[in-house]
MOPAC internal coordinates of N, CA, C and O (Angstrom, degrees):
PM7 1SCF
backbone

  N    0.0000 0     0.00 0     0.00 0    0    0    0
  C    1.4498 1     0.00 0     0.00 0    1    0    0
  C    1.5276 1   111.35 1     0.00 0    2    1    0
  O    1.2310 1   119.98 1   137.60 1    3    2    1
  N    1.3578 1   117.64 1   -42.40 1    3    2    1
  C    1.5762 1   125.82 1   158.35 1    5    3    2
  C    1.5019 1   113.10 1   -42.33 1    6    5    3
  O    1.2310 1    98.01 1    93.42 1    7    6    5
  N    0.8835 1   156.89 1   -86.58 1    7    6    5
  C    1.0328 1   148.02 1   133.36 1    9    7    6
  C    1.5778 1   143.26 1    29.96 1   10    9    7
  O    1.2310 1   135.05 1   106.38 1   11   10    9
  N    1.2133 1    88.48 1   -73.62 1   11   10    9
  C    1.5650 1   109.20 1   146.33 1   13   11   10
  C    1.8138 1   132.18 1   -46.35 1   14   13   11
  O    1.2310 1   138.13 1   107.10 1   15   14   13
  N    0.7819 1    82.47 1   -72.90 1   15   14   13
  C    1.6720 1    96.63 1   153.08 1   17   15   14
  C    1.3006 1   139.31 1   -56.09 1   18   17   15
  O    1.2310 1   127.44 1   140.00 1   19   18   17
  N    1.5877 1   103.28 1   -40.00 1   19   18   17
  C    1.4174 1   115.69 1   141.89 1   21   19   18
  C    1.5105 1   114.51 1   -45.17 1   22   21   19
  O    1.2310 1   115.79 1   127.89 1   23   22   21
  N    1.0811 1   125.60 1   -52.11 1   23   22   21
  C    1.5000 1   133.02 1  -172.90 1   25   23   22
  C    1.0370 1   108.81 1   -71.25 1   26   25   23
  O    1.2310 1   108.79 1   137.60 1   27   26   25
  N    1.1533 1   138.59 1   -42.40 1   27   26   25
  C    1.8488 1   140.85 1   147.03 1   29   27   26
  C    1.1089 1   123.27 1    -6.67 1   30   29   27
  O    1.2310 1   124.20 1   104.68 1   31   30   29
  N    1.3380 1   109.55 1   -75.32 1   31   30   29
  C    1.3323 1   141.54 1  -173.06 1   33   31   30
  C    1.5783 1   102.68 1   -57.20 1   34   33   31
  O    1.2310 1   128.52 1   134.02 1   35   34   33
  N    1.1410 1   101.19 1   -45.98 1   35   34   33
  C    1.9241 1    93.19 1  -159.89 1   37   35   34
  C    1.2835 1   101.40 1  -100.30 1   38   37   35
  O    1.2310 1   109.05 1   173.32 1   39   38   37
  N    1.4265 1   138.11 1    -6.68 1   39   38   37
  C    1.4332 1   149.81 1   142.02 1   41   39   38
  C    1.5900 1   109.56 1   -34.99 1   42   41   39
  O    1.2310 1   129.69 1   124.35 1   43   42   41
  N    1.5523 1    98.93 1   -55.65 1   43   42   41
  C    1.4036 1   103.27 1  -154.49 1   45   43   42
  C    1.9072 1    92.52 1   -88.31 1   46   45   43
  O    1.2310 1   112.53 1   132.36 1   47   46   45
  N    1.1456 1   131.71 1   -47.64 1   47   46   45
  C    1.1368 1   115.94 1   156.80 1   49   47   46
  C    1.6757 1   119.66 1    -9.64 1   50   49   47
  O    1.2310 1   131.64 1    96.46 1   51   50   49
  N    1.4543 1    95.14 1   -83.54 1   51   50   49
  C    1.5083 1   112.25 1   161.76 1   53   51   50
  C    1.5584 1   136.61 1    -0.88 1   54   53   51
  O    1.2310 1   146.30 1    90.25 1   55   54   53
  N    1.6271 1    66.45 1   -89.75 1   55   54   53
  C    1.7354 1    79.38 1   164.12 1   57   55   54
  C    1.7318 1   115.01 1   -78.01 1   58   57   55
  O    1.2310 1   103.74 1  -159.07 1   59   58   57
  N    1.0322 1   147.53 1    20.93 1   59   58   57
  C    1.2372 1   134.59 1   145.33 1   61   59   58
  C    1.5974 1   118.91 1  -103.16 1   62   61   59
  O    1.2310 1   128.99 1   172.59 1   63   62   61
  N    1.2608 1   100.29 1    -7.41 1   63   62   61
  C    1.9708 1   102.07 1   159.60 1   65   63   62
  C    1.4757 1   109.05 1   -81.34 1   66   65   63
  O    1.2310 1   123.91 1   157.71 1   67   66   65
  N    1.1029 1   110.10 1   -22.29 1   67   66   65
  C    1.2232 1   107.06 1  -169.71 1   69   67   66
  C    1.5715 1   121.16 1   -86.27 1   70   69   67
  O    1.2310 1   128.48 1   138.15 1   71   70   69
  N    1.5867 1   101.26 1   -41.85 1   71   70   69
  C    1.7154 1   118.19 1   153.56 1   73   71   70
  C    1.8607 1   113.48 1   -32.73 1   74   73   71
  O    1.2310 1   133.79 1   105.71 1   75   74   73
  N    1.6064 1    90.94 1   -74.29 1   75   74   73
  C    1.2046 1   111.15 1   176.81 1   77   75   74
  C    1.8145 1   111.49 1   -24.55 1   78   77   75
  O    1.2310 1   125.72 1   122.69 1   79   78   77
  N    1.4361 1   106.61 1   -57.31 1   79   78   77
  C    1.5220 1   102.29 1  -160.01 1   81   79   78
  C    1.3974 1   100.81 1   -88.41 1   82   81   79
  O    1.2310 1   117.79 1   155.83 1   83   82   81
  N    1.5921 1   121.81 1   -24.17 1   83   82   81
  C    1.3777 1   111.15 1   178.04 1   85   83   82
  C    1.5263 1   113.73 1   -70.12 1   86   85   83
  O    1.2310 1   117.90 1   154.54 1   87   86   85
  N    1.0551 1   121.61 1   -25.46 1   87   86   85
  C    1.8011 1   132.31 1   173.53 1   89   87   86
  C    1.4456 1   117.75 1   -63.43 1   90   89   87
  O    1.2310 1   128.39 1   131.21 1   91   90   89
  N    1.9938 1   101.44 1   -48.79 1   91   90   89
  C    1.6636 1    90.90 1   166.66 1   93   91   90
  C    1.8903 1   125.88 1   -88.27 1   94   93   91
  O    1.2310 1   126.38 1  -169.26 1   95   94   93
  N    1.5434 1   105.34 1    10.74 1   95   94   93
  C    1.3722 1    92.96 1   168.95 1   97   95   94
  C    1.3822 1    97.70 1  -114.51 1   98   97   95
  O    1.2310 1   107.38 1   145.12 1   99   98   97
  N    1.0850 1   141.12 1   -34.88 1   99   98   97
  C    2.2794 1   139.77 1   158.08 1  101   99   98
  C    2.1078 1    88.64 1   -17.88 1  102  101   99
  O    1.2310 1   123.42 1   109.26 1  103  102  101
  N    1.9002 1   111.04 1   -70.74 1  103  102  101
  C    1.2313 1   121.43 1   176.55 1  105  103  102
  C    1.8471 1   124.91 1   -12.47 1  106  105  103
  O    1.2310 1   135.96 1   125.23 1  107  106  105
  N    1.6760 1    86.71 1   -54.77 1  107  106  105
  C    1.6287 1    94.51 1  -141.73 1  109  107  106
  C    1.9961 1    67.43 1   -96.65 1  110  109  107
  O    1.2310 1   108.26 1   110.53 1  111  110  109
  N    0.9845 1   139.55 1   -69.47 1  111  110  109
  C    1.3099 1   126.31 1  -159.67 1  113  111  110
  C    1.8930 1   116.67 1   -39.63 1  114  113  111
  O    1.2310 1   130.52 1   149.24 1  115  114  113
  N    1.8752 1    97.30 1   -30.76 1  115  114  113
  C    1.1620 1    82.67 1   174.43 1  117  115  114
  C    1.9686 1   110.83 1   -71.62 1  118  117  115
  O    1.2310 1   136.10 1   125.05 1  119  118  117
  N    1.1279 1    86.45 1   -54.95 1  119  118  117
  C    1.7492 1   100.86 1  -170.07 1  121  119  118
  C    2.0975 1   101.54 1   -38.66 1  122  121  119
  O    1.2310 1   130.37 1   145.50 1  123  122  121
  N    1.6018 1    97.61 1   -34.50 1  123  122  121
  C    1.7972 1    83.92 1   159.64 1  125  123  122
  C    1.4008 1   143.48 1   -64.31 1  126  125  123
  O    1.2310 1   127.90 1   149.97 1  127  126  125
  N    1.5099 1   102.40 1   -30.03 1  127  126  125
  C    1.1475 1   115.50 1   166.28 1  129  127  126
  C    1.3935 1   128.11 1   -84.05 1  130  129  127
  O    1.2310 1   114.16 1   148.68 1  131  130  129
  N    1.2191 1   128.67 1   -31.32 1  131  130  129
  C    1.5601 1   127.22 1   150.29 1  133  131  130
  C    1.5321 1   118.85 1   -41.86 1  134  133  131
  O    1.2310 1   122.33 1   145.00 1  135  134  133
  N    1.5317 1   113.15 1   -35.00 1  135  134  133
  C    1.6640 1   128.43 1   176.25 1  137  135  134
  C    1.6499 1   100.26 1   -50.45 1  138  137  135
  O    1.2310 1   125.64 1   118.55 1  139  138  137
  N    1.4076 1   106.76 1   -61.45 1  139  138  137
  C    1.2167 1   134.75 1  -143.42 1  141  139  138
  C    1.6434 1    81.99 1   -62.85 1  142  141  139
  O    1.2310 1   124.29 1    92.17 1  143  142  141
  N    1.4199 1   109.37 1   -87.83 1  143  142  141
  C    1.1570 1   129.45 1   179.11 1  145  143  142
  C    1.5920 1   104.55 1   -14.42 1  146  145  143
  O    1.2310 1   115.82 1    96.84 1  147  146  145
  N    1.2335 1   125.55 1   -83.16 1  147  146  145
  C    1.4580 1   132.65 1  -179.81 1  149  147  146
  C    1.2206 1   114.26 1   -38.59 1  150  149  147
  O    1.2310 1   120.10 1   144.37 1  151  150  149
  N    1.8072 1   117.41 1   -35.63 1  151  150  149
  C    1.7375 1   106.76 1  -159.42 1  153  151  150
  C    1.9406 1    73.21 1   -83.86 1  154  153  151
  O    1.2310 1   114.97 1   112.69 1  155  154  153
  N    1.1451 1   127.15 1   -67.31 1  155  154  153
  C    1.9752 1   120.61 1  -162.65 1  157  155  154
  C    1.0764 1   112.15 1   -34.73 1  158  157  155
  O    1.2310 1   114.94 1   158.51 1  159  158  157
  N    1.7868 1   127.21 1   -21.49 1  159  158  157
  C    1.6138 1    98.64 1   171.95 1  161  159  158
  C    1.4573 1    91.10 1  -157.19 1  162  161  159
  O    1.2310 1   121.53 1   -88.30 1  163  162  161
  N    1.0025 1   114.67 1    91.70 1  163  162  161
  C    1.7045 1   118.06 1   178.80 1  165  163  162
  C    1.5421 1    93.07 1   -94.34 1  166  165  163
  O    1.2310 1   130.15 1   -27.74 1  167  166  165
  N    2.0642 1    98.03 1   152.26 1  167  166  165
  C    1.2838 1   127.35 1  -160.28 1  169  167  166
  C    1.7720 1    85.15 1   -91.17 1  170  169  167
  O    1.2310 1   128.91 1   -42.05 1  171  170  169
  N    1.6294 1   100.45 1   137.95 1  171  170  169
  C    1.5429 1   136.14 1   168.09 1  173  171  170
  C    1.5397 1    94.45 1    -7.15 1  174  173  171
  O    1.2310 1   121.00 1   101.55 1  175  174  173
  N    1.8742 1   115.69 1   -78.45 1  175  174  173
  C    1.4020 1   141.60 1  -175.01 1  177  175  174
  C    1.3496 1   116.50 1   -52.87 1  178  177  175
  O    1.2310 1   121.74 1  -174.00 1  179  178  177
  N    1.2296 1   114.27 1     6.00 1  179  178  177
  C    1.8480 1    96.61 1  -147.27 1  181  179  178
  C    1.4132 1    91.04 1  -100.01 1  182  181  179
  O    1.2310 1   131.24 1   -25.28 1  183  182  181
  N    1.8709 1    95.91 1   154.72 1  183  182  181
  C    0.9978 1   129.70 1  -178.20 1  185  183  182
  C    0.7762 1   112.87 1  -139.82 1  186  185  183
  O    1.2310 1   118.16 1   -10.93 1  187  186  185
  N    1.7899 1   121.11 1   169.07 1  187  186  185
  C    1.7076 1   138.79 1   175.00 1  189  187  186
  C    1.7809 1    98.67 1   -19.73 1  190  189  187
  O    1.2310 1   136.91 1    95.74 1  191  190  189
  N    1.6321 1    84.86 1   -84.26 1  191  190  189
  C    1.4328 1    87.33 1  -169.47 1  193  191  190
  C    1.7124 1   136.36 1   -69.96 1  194  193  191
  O    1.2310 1   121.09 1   169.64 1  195  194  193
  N    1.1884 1   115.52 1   -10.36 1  195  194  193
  C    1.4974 1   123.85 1   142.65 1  197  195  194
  C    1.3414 1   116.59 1   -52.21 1  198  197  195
  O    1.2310 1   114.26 1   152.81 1  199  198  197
  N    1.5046 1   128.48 1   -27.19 1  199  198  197
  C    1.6328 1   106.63 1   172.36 1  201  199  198
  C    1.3768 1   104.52 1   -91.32 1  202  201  199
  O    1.2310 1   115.35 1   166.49 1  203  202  201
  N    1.3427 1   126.42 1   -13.51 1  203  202  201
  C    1.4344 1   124.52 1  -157.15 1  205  203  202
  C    1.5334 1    88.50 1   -90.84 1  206  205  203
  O    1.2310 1   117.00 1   155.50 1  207  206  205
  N    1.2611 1   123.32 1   -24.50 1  207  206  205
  C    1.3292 1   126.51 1   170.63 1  209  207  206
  C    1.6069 1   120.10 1   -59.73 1  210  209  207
  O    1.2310 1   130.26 1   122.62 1  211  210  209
  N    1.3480 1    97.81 1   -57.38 1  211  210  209
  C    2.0973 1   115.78 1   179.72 1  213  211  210
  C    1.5676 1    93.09 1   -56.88 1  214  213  211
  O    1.2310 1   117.73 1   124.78 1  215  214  213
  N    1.3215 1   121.92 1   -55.22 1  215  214  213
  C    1.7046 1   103.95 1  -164.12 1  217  215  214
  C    1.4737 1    95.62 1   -69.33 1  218  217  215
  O    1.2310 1   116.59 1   138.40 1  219  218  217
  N    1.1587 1   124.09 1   -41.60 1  219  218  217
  C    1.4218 1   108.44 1  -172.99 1  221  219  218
  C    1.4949 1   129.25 1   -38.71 1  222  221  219
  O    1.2310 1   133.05 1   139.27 1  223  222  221
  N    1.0930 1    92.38 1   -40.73 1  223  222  221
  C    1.6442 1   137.76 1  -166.54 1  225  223  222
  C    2.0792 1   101.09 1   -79.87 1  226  225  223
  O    1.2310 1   129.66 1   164.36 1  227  226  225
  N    1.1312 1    98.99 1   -15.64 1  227  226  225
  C    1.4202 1    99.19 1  -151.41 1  229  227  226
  C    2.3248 1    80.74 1  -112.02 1  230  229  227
  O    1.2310 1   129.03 1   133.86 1  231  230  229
  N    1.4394 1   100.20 1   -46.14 1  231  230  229
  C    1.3829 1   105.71 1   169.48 1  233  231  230
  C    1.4474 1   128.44 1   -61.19 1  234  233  231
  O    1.2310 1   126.10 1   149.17 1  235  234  233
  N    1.1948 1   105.87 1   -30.83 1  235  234  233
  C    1.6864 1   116.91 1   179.44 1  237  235  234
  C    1.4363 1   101.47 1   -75.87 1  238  237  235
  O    1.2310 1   116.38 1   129.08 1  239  238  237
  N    1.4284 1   124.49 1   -50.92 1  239  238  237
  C    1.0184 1   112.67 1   156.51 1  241  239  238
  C    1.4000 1   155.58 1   -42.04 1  242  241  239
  O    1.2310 1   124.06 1   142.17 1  243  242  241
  N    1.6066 1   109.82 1   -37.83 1  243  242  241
  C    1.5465 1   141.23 1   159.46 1  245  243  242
  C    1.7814 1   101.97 1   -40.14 1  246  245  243
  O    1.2310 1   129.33 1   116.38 1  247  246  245
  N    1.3827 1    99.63 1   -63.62 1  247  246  245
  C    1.2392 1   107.16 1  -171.63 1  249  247  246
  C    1.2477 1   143.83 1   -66.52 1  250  249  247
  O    1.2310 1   129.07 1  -176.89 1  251  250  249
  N    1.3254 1   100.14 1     3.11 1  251  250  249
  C    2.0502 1   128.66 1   154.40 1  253  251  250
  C    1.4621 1   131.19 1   -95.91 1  254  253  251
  O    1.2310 1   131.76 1   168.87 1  255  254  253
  N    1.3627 1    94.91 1   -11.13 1  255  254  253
  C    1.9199 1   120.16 1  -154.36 1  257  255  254
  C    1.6850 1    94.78 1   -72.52 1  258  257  255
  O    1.2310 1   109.89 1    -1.23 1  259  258  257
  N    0.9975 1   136.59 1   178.77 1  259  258  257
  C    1.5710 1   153.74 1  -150.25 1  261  259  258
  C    1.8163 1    99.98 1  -110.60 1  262  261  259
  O    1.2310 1   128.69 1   128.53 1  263  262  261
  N    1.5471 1   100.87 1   -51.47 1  263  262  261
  C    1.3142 1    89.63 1   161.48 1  265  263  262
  C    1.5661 1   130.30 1   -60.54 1  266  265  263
  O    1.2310 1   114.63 1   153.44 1  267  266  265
  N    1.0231 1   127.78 1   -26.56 1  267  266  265
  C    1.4999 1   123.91 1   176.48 1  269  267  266
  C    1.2689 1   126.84 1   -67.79 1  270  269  267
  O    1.2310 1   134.52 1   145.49 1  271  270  269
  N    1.6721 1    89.52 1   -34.51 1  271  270  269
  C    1.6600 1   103.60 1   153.55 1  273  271  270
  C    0.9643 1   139.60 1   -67.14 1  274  273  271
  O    1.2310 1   110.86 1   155.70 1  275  274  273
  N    1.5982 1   134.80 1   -24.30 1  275  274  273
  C    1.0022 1   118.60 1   177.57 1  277  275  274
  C    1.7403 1   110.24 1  -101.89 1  278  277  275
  O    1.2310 1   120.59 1  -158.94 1  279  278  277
  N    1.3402 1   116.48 1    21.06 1  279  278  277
  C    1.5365 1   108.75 1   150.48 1  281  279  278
  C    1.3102 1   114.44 1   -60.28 1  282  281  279
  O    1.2310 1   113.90 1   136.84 1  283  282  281
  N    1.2491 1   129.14 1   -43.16 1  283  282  281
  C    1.2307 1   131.16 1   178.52 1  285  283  282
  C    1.8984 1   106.26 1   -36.06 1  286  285  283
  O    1.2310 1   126.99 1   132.51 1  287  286  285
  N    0.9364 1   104.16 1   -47.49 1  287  286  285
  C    1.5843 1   111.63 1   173.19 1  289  287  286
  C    1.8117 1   121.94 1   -33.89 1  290  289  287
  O    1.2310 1   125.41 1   150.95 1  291  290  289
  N    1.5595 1   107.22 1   -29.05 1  291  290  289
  C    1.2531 1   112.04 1   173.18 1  293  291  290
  C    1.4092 1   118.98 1  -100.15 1  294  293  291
  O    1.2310 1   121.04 1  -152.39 1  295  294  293
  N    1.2358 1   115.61 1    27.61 1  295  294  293
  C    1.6632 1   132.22 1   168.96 1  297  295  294
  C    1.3877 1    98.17 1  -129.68 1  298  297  295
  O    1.2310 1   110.65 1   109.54 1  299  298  297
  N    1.2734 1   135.19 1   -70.46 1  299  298  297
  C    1.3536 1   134.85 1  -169.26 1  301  299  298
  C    2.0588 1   120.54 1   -61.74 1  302  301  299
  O    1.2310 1   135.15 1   133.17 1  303  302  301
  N    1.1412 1    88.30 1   -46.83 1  303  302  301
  C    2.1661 1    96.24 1   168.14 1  305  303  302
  C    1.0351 1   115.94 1   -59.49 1  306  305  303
  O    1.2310 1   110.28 1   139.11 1  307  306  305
  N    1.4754 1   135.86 1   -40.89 1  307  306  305
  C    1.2501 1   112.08 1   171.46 1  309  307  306
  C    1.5241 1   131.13 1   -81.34 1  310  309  307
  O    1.2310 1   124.42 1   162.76 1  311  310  309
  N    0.9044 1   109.12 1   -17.24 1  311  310  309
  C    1.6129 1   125.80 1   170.69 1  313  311  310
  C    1.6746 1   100.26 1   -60.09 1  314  313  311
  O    1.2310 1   127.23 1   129.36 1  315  314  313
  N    1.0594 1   103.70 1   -50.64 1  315  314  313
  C    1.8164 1   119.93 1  -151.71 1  317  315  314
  C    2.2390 1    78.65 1   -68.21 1  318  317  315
  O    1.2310 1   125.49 1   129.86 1  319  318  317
  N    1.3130 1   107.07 1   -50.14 1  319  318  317
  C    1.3753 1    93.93 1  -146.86 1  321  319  318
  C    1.9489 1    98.37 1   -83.84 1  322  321  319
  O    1.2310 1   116.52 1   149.77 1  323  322  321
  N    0.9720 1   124.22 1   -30.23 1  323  322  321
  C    1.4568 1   128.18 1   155.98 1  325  323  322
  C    1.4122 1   113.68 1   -40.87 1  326  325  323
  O    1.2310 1   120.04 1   128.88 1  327  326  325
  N    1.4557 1   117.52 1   -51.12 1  327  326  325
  C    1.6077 1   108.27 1   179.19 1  329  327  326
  C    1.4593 1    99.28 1   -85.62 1  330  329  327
  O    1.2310 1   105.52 1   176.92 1  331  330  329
  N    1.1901 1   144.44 1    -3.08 1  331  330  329
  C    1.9557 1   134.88 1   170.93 1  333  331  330
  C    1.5670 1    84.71 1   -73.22 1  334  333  331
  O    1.2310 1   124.05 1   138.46 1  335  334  333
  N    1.1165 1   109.83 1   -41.54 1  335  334  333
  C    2.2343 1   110.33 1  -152.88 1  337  335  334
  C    1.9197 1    93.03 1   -70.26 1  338  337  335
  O    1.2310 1   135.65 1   140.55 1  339  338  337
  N    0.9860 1    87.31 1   -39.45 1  339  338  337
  C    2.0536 1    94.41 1  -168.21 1  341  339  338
  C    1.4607 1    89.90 1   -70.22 1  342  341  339
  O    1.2310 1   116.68 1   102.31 1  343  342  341
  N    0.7338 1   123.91 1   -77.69 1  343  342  341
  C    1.9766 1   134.42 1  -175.28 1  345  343  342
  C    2.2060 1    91.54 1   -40.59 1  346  345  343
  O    1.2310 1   125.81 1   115.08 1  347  346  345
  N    0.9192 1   106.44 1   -64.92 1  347  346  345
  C    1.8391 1   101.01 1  -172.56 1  349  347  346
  C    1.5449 1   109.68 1   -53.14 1  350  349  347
  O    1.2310 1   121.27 1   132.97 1  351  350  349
  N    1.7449 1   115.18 1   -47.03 1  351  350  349
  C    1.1890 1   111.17 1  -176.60 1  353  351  350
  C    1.4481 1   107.32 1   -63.48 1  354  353  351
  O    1.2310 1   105.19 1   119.10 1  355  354  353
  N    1.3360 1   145.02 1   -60.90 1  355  354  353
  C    1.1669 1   145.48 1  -106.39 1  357  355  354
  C    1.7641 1    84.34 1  -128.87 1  358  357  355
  O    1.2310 1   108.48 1   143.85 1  359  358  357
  N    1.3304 1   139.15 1   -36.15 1  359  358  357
  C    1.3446 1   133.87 1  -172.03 1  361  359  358
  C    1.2429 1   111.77 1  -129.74 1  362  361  359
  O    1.2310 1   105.52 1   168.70 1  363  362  361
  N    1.4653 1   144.44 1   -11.30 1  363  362  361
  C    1.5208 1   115.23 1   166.09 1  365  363  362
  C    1.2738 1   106.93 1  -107.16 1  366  365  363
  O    1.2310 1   120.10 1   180.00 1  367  366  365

């Protein structure tokens, strides 16, 4: 059971480095493409801070979106499928 638990622990480590880096590169790919987007057809007026505005605008948004959510998937699935495997081996 030590062991086990041991394996917990350094899983979940794991998987939150791993969250971690998939969130800040998901981040920067979006924040490239908001770039992108803005430099191919920038508005008549625009300025510095009018784009620093659109990505902002474009990030706040990011950060509700379905994709952001389902990073969560690489902390929560493996847990989920280790305890189905422990529960199948040991009780059905």
């Amino acid at each position: 059971m030590i062991g086990f638990a041991r394996l917990m622990v350094f899983w979940a480590v794991f998987a939150a480095v791993a969250y971690w880096a998939l969130l800040i590169y998901s981040r920067s790919l979006r924040r490239e493409a908001l770039e992108k987007q803005w430099d191919a057809a920038p508005p008549e007026d625009a300025s510095p801070e009018t784009r620093k505005a659109f990505i902002e605008r474009g990030m706040h948004a990011y950060e509700g979106s379905l994709r952001r959510k389902l990073l969560w998937g690489v902390i929560v699935l493996p847990f989920i499928a280790i305890g189905l495997l422990l529960y199948l081996v040991n009780y059905a």
